[in-house]
N, C-alpha and C positions, 0 to 999 in steps of 0.2 A: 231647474237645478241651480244652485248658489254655487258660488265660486269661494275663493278661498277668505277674500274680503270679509265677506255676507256673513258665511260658514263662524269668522271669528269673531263678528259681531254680535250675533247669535248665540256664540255659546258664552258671551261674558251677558248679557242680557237671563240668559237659563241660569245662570251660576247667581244673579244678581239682577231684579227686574228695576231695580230704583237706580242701577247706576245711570250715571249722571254720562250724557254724549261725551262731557269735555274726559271723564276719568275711563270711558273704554277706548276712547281715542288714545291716550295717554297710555292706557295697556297693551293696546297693539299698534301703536305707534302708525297709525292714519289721522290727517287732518279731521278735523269736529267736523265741519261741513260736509264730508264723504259720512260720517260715522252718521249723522242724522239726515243726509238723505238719502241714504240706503236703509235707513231704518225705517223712514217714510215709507220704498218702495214695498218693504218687504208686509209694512202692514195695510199697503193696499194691496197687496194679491196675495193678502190671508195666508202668508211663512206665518207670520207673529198673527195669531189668533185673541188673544187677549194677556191680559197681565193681570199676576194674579199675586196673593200671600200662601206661601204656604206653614200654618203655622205648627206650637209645638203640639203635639194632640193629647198628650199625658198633661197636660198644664188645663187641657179642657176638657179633665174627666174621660174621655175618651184615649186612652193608654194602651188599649188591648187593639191587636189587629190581626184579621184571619183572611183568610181566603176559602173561598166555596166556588165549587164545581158543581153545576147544576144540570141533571138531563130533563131533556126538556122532552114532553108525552102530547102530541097534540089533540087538541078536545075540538069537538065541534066550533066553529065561529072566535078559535083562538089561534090565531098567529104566533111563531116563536117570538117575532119581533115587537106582537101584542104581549105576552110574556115579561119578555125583556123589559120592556117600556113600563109595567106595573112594578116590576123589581125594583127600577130605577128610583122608583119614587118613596119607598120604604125610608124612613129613620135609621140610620146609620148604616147604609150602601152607600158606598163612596166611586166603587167606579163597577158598571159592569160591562164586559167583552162579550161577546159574541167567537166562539173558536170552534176547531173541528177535532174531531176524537170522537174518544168513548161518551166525554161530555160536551154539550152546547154552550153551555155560557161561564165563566171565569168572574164571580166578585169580590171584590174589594171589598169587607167591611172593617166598623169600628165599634168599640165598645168600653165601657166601665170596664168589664173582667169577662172571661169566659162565660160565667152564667149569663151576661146579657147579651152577647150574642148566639150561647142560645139558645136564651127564651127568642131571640130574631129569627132564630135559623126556624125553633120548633111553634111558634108562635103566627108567625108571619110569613116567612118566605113559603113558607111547607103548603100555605092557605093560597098561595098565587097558585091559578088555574092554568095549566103545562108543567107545572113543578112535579117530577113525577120522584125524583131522585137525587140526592146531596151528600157533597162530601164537602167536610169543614176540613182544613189546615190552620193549625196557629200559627203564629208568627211570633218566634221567638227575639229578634232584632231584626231591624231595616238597616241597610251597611248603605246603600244609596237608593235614591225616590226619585 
């Protein structure tokens, strides 16, 4: 569990992964040395998992974003998480979950425009072996990610 120090390190680190120790220090007003050696601790017991960009995706052709609900049908010698795992690897899946309901897995894709995701949806996902069933959602804006 993080305490409140950690907790606000952390969230100016998520809001901003390049800030600089001396300028999160300066925002929540702890000494730099507390600010980067709790940053140390936090990224040795995997809090901070990696640092990342996240960029603009309409800047890289990729503009269009949906979400699909996938039921999953299990086939001989295929696992959901065998499944999942083939899904993952597909051209513009960005993230897929694992959830409980009426459907098994929750993904994130990306696309040029509707039609290219989907020729993804009817091309490709539809051809993963457990893909029994799908439903696309667009996504009209992202308000926060």
């Amino acid at each position: 569990m993080l305490d409140e120090k950690d907790s606000a390190i952390l969230d100016e680190l998520m809001k901003d992964s390049r800030k600089t120790t001396k300028a999160i220090a300066r925002s929540i007003d702890i000494p730099r040395a507390t600010v980067h050696d709790r940053i140390a601790k936090m990224e040795k017991k995997h809090v901070i998992r990696k640092y990342t960009a996240l960029p603009d995706y309409s800047q890289l052709g990729l503009g269009v974003t949906a979400f699909i609900l996938v039921q999953f049908e299990p086939e001989k010698g295929v696992s959901q998480r065998d499944t999942a795992d083939e899904i993952a690897d597909l051209p513009g899946i960005f993230e897929v979950h694992m959830i409980s309901g009426e459907y098994d897995m929750l993904l994130k894709v990306r696309g040029s425009s509707m039609e290219d995701i989907g020729k993804l949806v009817i091309d490709r996902l539809r051809d993963v072996k457990g893909v029994s069933r799908t439903l696309t959602c667009a996504c009209f804006t992202t308000v926060k990610e």
